[in-house]
N, C-alpha and C positions, 0 to 999 in steps of 0.2 A: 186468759180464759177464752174459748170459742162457745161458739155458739151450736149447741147439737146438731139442729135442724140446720141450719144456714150455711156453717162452716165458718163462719165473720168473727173475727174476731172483738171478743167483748172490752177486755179492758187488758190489761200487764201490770206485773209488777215486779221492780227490781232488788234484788237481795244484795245485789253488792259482790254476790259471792259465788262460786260454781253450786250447781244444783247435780248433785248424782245418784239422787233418788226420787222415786215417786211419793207425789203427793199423796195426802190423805182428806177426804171432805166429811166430815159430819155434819149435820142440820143445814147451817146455813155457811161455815168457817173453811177456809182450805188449810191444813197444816202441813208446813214444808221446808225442812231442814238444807245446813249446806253445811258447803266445806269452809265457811268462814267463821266455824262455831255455832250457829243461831238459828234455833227454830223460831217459823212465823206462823202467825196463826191470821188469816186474811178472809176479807169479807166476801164472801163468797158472790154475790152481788154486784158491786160497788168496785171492790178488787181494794179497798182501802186495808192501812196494816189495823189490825185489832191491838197485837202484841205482841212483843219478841222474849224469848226465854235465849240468855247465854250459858251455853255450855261451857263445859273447860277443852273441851277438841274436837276436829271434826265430827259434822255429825253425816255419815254415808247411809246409815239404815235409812229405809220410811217411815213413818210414824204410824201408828196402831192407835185408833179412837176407838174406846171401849168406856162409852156409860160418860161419865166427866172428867176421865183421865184420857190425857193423851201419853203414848209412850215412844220411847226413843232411845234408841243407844248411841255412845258416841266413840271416837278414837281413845279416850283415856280409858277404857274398861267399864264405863257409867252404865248402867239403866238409868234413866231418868221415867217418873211418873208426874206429870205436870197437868196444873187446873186449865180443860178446856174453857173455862171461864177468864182466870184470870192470869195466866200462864205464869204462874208462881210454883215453884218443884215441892211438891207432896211428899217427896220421898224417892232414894236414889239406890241403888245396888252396884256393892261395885265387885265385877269380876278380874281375873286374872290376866285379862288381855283385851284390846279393841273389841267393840261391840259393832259389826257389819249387817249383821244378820237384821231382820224384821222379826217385832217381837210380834207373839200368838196369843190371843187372850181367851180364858175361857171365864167361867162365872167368878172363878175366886182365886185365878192362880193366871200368871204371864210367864209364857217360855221365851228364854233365846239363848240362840247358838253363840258361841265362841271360839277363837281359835286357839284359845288354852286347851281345847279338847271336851269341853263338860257344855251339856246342854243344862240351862238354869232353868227350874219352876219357883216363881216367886209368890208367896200371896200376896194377894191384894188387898 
């Protein structure tokens, strides 16, 4: 984490694993997946880990914070919907092929692309 105004850097934290997406921050959390499976959910302040959620395969999308779900697709064809709270999986969709894309969320339904050809609307 840097610093806006300053450019100094605040604090790091290491995953272990290659990072090939961009992060996601709501309230106070940064959320941000890799290619070693595992999204983290980190303290946005402090730069401490909160929690890890293991997928079953890479995860290359960003993650989408909408409301107390965080979202994420991953290399096995998953959506994942996971508690910004307690990063326990809510509930998972599985498509026909690797999930790259960044899911879109609107009040009651999450899109994402696939390269099986079909763009998903899932509710929520």
């Amino acid at each position: 984490a840097v610093n806006a105004e300053t450019g100094r850097q605040r604090w790091t934290f290491q995953t272990g694993d290659a990072i090939e997406s961009s992060p996601a921050v709501a309230d106070d959390t940064v959320f941000v997946g890799t290619g070693g499976n595992t999204l983290y959910a980190v303290d946005a302040e402090s730069g401490s880990q909160r929690w890890s959620f293991e997928a079953d395969a890479r995860i290359l999308s960003s993650p989408t914070v909408a409301g107390d779900m965080v979202f994420i697709g991953s290399d096995n064809g998953i959506l994942y919907a996971i508690s910004t709270e307690s990063g326990i999986s809510q509930w998972r969709f599985d498509t026909d092929a690797r999930v790259r894309t960044s899911p879109a969320v609107t009040d009651d339904l999450v899109y994402v692309g696939s390269p099986d050809g079909n763009l998903y609307a899932i509710g929520i």
